[in-house]
Biopython code that builds the backbone (N, CA, C, O; Angstrom):
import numpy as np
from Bio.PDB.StructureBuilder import StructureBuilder

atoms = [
    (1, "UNK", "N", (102.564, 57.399, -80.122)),
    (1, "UNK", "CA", (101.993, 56.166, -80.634)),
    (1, "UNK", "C", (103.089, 55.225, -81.079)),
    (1, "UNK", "O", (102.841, 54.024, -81.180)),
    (2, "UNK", "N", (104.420, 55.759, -81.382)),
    (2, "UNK", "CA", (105.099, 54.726, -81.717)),
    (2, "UNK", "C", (106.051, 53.985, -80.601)),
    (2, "UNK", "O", (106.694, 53.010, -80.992)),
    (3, "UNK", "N", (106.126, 54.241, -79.756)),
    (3, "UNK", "CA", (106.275, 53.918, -78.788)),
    (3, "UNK", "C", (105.703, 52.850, -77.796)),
    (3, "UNK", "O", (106.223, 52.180, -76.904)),
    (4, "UNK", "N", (104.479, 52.946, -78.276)),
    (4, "UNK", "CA", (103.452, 51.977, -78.016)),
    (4, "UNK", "C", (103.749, 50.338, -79.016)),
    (4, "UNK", "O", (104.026, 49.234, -78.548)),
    (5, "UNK", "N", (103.600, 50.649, -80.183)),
    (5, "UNK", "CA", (104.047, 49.781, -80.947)),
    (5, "UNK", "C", (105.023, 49.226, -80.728)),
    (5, "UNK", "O", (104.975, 48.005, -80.583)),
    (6, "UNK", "N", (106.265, 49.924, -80.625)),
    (6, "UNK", "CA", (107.603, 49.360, -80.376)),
    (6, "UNK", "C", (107.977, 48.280, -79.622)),
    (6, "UNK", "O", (108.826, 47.401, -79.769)),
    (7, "UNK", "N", (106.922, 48.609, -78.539)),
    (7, "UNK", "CA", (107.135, 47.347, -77.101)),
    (7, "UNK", "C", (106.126, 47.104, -76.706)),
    (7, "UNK", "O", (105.736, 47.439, -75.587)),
    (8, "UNK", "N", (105.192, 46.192, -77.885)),
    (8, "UNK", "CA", (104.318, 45.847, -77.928)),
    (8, "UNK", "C", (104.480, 44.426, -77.413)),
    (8, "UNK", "O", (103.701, 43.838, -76.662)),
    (9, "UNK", "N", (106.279, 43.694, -78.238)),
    (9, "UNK", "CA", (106.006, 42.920, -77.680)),
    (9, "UNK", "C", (106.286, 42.449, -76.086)),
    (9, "UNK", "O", (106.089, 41.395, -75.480)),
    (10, "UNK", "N", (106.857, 43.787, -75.704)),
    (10, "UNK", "CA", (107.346, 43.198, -73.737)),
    (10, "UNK", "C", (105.936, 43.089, -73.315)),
    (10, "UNK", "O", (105.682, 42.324, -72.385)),
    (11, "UNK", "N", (104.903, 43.815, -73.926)),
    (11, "UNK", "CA", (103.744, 43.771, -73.160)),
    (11, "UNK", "C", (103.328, 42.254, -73.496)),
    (11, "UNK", "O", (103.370, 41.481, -72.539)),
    (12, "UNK", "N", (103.019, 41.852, -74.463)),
    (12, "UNK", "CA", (102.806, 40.144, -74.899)),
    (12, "UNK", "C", (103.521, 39.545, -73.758)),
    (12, "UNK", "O", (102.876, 39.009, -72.857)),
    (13, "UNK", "N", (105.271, 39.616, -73.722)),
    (13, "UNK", "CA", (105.768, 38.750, -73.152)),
    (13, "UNK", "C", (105.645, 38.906, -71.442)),
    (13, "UNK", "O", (105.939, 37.872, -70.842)),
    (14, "UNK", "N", (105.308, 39.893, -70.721)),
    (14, "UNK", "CA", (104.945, 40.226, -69.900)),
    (14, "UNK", "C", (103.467, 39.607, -69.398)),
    (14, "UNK", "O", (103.378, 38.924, -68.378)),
    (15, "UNK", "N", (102.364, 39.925, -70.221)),
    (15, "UNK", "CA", (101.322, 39.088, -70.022)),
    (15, "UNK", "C", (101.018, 37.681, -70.484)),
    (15, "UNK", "O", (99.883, 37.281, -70.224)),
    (16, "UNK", "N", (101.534, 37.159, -70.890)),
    (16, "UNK", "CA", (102.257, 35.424, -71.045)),
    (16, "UNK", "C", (102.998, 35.148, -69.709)),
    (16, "UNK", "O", (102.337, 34.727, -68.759)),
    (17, "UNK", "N", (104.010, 35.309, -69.611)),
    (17, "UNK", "CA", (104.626, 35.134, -67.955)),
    (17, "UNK", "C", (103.039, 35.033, -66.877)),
    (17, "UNK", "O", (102.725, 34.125, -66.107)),
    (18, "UNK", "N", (102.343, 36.210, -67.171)),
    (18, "UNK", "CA", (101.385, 36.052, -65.756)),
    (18, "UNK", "C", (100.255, 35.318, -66.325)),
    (18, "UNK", "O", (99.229, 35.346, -65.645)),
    (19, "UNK", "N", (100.211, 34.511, -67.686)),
    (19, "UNK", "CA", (98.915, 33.689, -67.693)),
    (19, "UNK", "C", (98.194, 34.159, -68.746)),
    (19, "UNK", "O", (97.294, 33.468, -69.225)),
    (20, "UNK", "N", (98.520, 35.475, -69.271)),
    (20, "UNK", "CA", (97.353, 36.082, -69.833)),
    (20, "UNK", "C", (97.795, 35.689, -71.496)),
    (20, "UNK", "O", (98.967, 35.896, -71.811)),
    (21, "UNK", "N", (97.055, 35.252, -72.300)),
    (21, "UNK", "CA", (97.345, 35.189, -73.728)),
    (21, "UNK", "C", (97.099, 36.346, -74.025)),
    (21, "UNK", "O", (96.216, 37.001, -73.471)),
    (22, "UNK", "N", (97.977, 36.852, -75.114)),
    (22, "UNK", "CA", (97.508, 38.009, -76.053)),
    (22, "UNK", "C", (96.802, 38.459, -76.652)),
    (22, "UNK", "O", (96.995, 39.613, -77.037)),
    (23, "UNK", "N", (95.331, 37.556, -77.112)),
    (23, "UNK", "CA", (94.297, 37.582, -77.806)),
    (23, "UNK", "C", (93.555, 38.536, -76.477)),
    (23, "UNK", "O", (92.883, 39.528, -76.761)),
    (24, "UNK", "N", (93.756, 38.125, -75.087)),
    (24, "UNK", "CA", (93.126, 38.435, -73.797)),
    (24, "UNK", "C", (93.184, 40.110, -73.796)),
    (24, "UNK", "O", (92.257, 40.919, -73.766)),
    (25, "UNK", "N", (94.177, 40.250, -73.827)),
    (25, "UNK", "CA", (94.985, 42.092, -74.060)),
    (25, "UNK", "C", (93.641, 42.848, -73.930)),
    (25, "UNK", "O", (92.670, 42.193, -73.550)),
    (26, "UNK", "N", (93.516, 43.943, -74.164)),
    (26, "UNK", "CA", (92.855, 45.175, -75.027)),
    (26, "UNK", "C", (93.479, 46.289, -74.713)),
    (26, "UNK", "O", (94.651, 46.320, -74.337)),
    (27, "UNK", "N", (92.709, 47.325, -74.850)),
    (27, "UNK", "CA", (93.419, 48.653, -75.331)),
    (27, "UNK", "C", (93.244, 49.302, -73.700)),
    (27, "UNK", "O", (93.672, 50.430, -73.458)),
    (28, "UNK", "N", (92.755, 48.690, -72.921)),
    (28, "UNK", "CA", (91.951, 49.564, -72.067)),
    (28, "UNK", "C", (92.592, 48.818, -70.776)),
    (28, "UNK", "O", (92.166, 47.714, -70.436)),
    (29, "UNK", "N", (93.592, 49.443, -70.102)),
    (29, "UNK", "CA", (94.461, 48.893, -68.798)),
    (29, "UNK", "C", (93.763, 48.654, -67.485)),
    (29, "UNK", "O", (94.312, 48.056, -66.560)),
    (30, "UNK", "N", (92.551, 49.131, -67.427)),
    (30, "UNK", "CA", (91.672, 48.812, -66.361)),
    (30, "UNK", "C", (91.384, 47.293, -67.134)),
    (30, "UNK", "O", (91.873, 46.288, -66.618)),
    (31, "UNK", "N", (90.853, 47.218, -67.952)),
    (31, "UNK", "CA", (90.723, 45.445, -68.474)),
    (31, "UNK", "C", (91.607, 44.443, -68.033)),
    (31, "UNK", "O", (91.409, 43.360, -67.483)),
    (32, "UNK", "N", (93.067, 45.292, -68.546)),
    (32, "UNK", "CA", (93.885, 44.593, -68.543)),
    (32, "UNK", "C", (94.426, 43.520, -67.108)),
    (32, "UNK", "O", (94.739, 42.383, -66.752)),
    (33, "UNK", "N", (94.216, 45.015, -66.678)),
    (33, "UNK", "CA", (94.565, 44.645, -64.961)),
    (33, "UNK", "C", (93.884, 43.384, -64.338)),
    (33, "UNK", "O", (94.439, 42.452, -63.756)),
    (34, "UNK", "N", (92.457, 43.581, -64.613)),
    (34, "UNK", "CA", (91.426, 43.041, -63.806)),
    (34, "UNK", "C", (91.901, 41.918, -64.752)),
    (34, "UNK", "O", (92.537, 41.171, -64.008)),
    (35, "UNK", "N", (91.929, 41.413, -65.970)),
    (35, "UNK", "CA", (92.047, 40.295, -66.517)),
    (35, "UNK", "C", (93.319, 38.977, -65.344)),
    (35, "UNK", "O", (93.238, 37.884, -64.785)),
    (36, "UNK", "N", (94.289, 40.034, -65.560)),
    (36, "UNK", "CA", (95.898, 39.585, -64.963)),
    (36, "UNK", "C", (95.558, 39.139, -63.425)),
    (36, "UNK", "O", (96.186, 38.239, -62.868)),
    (37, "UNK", "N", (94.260, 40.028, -62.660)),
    (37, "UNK", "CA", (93.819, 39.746, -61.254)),
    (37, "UNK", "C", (93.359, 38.254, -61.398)),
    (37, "UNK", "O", (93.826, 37.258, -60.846)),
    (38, "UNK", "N", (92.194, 38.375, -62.394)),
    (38, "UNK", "CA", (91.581, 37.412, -62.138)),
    (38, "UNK", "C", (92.098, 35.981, -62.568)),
    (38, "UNK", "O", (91.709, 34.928, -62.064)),
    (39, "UNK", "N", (93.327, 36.143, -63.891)),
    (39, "UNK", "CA", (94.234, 34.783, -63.546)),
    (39, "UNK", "C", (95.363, 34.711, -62.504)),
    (39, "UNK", "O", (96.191, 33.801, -62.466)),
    (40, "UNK", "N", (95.311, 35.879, -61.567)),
    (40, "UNK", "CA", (96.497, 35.633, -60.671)),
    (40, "UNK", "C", (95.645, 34.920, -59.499)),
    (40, "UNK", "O", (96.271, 33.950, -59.072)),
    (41, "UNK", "N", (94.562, 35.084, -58.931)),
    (41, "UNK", "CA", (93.575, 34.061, -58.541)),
    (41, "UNK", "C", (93.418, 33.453, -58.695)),
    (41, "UNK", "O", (92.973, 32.889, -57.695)),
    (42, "UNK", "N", (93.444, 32.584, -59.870)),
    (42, "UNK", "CA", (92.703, 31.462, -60.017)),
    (42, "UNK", "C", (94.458, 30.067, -60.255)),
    (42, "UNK", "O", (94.550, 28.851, -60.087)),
    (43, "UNK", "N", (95.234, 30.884, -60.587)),
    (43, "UNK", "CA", (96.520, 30.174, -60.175)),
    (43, "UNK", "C", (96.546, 30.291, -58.738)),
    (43, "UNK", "O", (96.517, 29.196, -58.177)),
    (44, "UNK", "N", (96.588, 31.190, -58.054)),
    (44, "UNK", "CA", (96.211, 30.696, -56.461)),
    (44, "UNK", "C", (95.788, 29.965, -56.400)),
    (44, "UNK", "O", (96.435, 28.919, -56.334)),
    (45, "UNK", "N", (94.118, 29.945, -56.371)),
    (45, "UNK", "CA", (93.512, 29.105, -56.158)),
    (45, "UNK", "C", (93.817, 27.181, -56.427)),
    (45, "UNK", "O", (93.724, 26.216, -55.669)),
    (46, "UNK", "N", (94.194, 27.332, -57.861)),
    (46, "UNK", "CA", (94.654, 26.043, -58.045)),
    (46, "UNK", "C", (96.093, 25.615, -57.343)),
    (46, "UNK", "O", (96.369, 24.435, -57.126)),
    (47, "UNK", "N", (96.855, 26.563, -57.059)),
    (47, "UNK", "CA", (98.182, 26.244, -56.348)),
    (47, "UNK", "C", (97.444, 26.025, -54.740)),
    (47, "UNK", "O", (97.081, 24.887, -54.442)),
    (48, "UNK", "N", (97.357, 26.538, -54.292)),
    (48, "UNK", "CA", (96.182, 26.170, -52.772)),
    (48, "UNK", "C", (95.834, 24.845, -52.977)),
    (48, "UNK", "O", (96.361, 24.046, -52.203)),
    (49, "UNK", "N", (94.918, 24.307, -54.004)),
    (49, "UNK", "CA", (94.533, 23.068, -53.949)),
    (49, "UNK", "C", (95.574, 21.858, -54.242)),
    (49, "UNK", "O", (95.327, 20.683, -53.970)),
    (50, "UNK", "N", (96.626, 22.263, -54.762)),
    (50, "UNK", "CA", (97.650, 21.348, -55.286)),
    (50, "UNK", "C", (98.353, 21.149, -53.655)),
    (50, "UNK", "O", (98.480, 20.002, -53.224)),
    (51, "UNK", "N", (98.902, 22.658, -52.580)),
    (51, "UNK", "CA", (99.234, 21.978, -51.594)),
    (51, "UNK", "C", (98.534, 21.394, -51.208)),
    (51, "UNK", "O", (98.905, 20.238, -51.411)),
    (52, "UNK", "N", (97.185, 21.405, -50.464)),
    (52, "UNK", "CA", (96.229, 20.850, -49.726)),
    (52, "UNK", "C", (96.427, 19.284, -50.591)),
    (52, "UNK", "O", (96.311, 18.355, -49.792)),
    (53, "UNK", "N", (96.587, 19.007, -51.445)),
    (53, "UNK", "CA", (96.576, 17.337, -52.000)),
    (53, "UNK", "C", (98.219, 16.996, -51.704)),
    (53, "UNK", "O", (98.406, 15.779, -51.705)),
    (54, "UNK", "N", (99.250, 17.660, -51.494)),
    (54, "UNK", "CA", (100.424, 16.989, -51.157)),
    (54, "UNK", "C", (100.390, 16.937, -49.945)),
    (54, "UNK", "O", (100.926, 16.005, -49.345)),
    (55, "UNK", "N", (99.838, 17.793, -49.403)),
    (55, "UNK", "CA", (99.787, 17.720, -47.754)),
    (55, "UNK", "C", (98.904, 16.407, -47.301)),
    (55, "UNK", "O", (99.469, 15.721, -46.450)),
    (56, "UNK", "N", (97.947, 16.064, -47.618)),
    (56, "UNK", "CA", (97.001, 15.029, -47.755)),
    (56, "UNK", "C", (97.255, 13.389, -47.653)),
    (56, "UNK", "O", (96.780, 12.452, -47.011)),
    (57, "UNK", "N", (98.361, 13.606, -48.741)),
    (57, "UNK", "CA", (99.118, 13.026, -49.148)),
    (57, "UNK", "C", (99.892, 12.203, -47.875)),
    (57, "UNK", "O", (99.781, 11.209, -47.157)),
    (58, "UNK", "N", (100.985, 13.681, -48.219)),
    (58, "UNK", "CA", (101.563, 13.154, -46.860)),
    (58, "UNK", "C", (101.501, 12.830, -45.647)),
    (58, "UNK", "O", (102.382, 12.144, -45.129)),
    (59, "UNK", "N", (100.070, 13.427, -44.754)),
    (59, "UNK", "CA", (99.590, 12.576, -43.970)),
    (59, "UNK", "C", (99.233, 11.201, -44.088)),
    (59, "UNK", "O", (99.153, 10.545, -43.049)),
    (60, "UNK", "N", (99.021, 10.700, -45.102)),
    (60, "UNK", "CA", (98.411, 9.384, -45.696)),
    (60, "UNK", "C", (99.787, 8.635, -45.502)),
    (60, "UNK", "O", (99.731, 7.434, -45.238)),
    (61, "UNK", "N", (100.715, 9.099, -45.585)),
    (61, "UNK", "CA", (101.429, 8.187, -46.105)),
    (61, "UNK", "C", (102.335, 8.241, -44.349)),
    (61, "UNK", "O", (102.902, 7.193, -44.039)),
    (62, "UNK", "N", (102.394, 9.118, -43.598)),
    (62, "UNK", "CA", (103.015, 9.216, -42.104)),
    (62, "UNK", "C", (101.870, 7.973, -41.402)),
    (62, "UNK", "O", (102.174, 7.145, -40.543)),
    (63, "UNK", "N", (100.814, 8.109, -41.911)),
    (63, "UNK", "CA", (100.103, 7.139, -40.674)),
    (63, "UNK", "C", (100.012, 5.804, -41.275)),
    (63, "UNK", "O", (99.740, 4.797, -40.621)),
    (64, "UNK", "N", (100.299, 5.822, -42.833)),
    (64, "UNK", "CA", (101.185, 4.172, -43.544)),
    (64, "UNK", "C", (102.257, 3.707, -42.681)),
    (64, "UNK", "O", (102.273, 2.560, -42.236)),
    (65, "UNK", "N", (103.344, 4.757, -42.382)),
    (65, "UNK", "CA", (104.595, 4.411, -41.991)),
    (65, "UNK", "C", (104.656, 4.545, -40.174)),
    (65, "UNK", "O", (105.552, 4.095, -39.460)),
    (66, "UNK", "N", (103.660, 5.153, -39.814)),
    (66, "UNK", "CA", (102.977, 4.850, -38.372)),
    (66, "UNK", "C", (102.725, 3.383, -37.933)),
    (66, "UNK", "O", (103.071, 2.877, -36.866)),
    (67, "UNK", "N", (101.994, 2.741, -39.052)),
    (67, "UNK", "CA", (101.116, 1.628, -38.462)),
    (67, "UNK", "C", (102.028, 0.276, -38.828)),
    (67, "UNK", "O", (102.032, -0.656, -38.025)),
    (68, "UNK", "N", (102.548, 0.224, -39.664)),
    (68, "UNK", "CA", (104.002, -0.171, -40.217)),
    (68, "UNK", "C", (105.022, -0.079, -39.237)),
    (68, "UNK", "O", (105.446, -1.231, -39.135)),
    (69, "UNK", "N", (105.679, 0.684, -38.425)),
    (69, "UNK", "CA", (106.328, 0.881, -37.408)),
    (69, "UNK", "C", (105.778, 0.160, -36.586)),
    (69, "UNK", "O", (106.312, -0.945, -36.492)),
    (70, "UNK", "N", (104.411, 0.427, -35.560)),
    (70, "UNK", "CA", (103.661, 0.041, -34.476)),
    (70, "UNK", "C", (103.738, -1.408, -34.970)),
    (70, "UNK", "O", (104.449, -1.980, -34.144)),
    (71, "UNK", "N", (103.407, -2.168, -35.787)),
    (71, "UNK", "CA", (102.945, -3.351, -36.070)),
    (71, "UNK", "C", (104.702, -4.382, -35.598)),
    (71, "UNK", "O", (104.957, -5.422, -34.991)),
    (72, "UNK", "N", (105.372, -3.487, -36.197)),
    (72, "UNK", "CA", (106.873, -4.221, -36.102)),
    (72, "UNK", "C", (107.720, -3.867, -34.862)),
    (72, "UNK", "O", (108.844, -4.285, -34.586)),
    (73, "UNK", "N", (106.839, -2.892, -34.080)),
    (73, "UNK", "CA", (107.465, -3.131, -32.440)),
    (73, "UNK", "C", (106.759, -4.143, -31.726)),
    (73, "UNK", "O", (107.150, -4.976, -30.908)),
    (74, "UNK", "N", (105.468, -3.860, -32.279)),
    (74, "UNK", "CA", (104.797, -5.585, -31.097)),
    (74, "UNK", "C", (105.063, -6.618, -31.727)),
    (74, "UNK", "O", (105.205, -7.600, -31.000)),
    (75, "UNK", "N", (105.166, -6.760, -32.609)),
    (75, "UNK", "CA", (105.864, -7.969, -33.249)),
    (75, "UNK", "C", (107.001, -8.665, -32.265)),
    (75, "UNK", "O", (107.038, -9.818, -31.836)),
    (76, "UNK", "N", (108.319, -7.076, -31.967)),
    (76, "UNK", "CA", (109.755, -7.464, -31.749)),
    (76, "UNK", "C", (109.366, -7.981, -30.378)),
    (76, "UNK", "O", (109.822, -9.057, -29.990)),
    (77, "UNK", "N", (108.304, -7.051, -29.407)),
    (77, "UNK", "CA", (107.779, -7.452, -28.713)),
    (77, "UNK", "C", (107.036, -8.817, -28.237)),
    (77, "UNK", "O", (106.826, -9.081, -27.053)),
    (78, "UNK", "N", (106.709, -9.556, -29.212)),
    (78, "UNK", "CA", (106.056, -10.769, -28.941)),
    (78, "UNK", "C", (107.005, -11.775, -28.737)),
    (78, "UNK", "O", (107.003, -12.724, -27.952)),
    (79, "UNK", "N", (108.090, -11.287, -29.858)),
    (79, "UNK", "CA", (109.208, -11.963, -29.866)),
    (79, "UNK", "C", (109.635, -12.306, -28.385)),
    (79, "UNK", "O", (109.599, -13.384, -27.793)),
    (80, "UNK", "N", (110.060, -11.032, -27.963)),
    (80, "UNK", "CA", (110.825, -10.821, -26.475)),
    (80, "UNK", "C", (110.089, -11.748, -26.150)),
    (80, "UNK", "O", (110.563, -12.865, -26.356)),
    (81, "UNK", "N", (109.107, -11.704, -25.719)),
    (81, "UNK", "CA", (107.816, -12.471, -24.211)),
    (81, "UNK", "C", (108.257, -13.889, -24.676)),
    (81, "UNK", "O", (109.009, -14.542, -23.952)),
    (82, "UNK", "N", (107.898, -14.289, -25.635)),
    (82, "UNK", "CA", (108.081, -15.437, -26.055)),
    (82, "UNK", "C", (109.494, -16.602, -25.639)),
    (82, "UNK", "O", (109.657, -17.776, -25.305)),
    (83, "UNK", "N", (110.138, -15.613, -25.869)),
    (83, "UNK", "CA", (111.810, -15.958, -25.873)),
    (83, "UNK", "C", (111.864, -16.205, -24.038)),
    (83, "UNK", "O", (112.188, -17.168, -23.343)),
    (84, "UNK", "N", (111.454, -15.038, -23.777)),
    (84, "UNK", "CA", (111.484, -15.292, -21.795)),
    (84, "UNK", "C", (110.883, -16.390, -21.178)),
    (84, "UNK", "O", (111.177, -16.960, -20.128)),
    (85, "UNK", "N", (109.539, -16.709, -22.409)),
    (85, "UNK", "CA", (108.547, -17.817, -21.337)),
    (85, "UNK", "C", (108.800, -18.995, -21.599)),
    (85, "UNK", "O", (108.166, -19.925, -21.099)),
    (86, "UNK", "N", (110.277, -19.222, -22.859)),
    (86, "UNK", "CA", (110.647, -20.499, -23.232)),
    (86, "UNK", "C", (111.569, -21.025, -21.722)),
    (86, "UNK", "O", (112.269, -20.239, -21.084)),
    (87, "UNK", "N", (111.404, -22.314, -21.398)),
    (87, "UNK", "CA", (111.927, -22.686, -20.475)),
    (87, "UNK", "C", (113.317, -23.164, -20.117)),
    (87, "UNK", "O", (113.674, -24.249, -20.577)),
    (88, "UNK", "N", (113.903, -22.671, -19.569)),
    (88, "UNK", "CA", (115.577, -22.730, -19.435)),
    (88, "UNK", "C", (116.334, -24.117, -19.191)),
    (88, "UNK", "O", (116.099, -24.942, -18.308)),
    (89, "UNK", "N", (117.339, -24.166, -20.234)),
    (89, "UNK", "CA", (117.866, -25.428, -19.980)),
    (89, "UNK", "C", (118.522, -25.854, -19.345)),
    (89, "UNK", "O", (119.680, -25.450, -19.456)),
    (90, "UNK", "N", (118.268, -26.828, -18.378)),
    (90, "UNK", "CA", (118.836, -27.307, -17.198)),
    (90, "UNK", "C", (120.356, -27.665, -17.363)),
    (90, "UNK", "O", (120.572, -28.264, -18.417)),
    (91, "UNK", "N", (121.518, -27.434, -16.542)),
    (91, "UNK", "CA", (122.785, -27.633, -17.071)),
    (91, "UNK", "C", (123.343, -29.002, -16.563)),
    (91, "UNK", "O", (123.073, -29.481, -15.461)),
    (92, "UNK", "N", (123.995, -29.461, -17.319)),
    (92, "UNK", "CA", (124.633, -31.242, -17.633)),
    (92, "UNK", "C", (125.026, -31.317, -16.684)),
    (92, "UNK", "O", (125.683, -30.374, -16.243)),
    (93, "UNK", "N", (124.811, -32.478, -15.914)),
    (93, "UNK", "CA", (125.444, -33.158, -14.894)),
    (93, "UNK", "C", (126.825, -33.856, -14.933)),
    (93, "UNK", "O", (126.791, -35.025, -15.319)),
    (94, "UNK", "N", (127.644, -33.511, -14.709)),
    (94, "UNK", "CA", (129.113, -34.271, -14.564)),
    (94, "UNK", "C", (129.059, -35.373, -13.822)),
    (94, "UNK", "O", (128.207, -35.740, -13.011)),
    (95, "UNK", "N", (130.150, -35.914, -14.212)),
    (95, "UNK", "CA", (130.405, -37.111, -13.330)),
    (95, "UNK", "C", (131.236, -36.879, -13.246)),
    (95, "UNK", "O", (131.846, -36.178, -14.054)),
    (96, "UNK", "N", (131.857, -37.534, -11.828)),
    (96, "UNK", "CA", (132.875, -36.981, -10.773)),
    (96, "UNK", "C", (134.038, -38.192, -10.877)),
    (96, "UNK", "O", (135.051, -38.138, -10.180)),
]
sb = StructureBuilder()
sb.init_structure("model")
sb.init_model(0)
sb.init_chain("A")
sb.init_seg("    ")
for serial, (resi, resn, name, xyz) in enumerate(atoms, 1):
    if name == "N":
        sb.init_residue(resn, " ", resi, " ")
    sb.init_atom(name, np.array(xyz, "f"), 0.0, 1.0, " ", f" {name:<3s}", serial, name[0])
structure = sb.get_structure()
């Protein structure tokens, strides 16, 4: 039993690291376990949803910088056509 006591607190600091407050504890390691399962799930779970929103994200923001791109090649493009269909200036006549 004293042994138990002794490193009572690695067990605290051990179940803090994985989520679990100490009030959570009990005496009974099948509890314990299943407790530590069921917040190691549910930090999954919320880490899962955190990528899925950066990922989201970042599609959002590739087809920003997609349409942004596209818009400023036909642009450079209009440019070009434009520039070609202006009519060429005839060159100065000398006098001889």
């Amino acid at each position: 039993m004293g042994s138990i006591r002794r490193n009572t607190h690695y067990i605290a600091l051990w179940a803090n690291s994985m989520g679990a407050s100490v009030s959570e504890l009990t005496n009974d390691p099948k509890v314990d376990r299943m407790t530590r399962q069921r917040l190691a799930a549910e930090e999954g779970a919320k880490a899962l949803e955190e990528i899925a929103k950066r990922a989201a994200d970042v599609r959002a923001n590739m087809a920003r910088l997609r349409e942004l791109r596209l818009a400023k090649e036909a642009q450079e493009i209009r440019i070009e056509i434009s520039a070609a269909n202006q009519p060429k200036p005839k060159p100065k006549k000398r006098f001889r």
